[in-house]
N, CA, C and O atoms as CSV, one atom per row, in Angstrom:
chain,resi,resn,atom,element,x,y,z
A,1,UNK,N,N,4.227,6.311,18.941
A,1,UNK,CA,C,5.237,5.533,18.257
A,1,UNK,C,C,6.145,6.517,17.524
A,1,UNK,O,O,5.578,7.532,17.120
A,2,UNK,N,N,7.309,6.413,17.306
A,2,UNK,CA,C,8.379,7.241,17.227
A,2,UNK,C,C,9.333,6.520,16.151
A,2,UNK,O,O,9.557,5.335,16.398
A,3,UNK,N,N,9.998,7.112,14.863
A,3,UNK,CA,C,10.710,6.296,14.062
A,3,UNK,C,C,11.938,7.247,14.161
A,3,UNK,O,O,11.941,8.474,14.262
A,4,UNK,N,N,12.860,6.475,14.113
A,4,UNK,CA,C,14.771,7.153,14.456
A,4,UNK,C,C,15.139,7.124,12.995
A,4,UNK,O,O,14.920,6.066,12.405
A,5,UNK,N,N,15.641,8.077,12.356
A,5,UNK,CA,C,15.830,7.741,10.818
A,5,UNK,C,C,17.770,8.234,11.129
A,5,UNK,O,O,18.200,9.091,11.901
A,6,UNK,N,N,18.385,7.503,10.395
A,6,UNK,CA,C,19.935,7.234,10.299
A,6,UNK,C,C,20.238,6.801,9.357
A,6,UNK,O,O,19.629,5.965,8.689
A,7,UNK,N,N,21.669,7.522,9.052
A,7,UNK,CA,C,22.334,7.312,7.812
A,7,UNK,C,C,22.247,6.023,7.548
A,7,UNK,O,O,21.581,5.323,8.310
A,8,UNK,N,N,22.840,5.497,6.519
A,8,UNK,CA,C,23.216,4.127,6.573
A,8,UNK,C,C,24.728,3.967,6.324
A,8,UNK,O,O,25.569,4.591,5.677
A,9,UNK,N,N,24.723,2.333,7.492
A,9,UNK,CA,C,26.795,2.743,7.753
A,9,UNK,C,C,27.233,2.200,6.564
A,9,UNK,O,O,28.321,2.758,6.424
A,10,UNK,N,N,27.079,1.449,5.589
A,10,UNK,CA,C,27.411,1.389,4.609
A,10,UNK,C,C,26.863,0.473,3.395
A,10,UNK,O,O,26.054,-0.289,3.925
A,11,UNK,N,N,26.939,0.155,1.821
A,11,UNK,CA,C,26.255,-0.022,0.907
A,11,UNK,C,C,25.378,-1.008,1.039
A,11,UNK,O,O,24.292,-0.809,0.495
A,12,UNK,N,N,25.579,-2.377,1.805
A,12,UNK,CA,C,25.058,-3.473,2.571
A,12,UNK,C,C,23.932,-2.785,3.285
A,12,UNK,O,O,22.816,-3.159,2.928
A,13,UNK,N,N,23.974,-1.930,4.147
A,13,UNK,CA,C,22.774,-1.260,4.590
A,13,UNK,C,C,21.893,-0.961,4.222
A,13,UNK,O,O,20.804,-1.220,4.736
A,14,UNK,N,N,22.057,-0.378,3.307
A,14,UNK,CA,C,21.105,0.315,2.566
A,14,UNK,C,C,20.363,-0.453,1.249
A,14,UNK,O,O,19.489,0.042,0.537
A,15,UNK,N,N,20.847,-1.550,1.151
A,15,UNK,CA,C,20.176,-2.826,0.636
A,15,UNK,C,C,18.984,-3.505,1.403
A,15,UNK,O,O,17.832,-3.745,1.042
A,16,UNK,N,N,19.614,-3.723,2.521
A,16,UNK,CA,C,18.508,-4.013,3.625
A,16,UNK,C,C,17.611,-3.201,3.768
A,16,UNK,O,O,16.433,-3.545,3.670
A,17,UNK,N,N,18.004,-1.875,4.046
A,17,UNK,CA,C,16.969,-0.752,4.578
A,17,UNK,C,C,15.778,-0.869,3.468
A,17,UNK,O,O,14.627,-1.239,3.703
A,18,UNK,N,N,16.252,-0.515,2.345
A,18,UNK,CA,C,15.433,-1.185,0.867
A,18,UNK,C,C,14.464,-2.062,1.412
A,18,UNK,O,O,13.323,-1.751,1.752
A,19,UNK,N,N,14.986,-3.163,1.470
A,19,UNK,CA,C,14.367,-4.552,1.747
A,19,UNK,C,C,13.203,-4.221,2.725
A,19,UNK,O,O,12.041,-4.312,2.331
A,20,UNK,N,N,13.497,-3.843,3.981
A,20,UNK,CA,C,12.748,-3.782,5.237
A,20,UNK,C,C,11.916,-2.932,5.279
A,20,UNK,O,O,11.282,-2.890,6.333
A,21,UNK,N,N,11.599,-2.031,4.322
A,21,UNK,CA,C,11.060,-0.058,4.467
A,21,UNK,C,C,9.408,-1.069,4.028
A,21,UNK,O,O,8.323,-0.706,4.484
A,22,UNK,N,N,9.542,-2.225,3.165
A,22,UNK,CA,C,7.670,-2.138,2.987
A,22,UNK,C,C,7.002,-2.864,3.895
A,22,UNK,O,O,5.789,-2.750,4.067
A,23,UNK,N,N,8.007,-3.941,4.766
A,23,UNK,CA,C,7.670,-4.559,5.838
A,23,UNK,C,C,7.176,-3.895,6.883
A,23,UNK,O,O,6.097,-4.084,7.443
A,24,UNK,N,N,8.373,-2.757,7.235
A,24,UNK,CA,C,7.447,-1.978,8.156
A,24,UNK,C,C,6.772,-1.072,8.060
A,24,UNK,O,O,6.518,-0.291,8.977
A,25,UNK,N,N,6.454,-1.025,7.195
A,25,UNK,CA,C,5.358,0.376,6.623
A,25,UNK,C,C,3.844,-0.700,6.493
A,25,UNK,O,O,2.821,-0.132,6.875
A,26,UNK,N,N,3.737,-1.585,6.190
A,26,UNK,CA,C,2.944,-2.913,6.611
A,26,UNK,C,C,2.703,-2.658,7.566
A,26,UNK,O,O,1.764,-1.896,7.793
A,27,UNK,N,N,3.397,-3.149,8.454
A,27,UNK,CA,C,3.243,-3.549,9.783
A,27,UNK,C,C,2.842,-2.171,10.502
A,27,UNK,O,O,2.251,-2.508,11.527
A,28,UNK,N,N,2.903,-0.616,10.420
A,28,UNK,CA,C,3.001,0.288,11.035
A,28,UNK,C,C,1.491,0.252,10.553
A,28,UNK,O,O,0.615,-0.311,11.209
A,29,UNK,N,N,1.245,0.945,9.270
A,29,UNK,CA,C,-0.530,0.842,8.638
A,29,UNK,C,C,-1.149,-0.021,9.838
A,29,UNK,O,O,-1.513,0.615,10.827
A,30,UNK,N,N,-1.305,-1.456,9.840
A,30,UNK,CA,C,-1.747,-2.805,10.145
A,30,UNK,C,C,-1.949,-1.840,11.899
A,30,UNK,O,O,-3.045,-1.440,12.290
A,31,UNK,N,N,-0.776,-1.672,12.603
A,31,UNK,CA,C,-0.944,-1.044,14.128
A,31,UNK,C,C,-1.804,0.249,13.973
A,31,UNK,O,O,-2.734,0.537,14.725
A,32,UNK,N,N,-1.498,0.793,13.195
A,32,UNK,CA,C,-2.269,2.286,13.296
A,32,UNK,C,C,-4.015,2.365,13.129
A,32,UNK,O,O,-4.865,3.157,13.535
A,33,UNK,N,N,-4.051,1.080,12.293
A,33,UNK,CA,C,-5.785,0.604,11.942
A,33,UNK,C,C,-6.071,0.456,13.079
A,33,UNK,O,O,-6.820,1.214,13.696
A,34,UNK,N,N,-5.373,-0.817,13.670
A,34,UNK,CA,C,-5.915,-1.363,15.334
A,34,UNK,C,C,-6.663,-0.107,16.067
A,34,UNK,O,O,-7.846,0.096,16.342
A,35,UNK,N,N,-5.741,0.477,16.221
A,35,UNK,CA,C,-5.511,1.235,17.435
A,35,UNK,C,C,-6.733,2.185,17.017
A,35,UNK,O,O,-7.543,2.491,17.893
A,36,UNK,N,N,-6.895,2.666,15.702
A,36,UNK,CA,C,-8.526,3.423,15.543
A,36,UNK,C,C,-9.611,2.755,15.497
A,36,UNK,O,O,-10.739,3.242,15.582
A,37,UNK,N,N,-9.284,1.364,15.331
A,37,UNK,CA,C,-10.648,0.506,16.011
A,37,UNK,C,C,-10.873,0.686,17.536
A,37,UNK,O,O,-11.907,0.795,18.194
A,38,UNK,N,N,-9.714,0.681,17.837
A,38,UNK,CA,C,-10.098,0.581,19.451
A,38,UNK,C,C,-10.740,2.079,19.815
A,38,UNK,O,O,-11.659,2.220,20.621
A,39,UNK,N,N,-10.185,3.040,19.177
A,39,UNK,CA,C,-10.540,4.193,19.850
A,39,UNK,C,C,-12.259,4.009,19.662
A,39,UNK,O,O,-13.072,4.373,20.512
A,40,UNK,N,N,-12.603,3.367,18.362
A,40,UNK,CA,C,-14.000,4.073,18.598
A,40,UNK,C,C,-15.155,2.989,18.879
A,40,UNK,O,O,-16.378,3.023,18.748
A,41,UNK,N,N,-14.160,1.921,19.365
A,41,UNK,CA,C,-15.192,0.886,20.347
A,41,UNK,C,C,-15.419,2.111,21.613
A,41,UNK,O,O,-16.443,2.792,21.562
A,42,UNK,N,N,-14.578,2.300,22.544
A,42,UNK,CA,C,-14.474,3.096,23.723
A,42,UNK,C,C,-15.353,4.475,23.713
A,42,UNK,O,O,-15.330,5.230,24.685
């Protein structure tokens, strides 16, 4: 998994980006657990 990091095009952006950074940092943790469960079923 691979994250693209970019400016932000302008002040509106970077409100959002705010907004969205704990959602997916959630959601990334949450995939990254999975995926070491699985490794050590196998």
């Amino acid at each position: 998994m691979y994250s693209i990091l970019t400016e932000p095009l302008d002040k509106k952006d970077i409100l959002m980006t705010r907004i969205k950074r704990p959602i997916e940092d959630f959601i990334i943790k949450r995939y990254l657990k999975r995926v070491g469960e699985n490794k050590n079923v196998h």
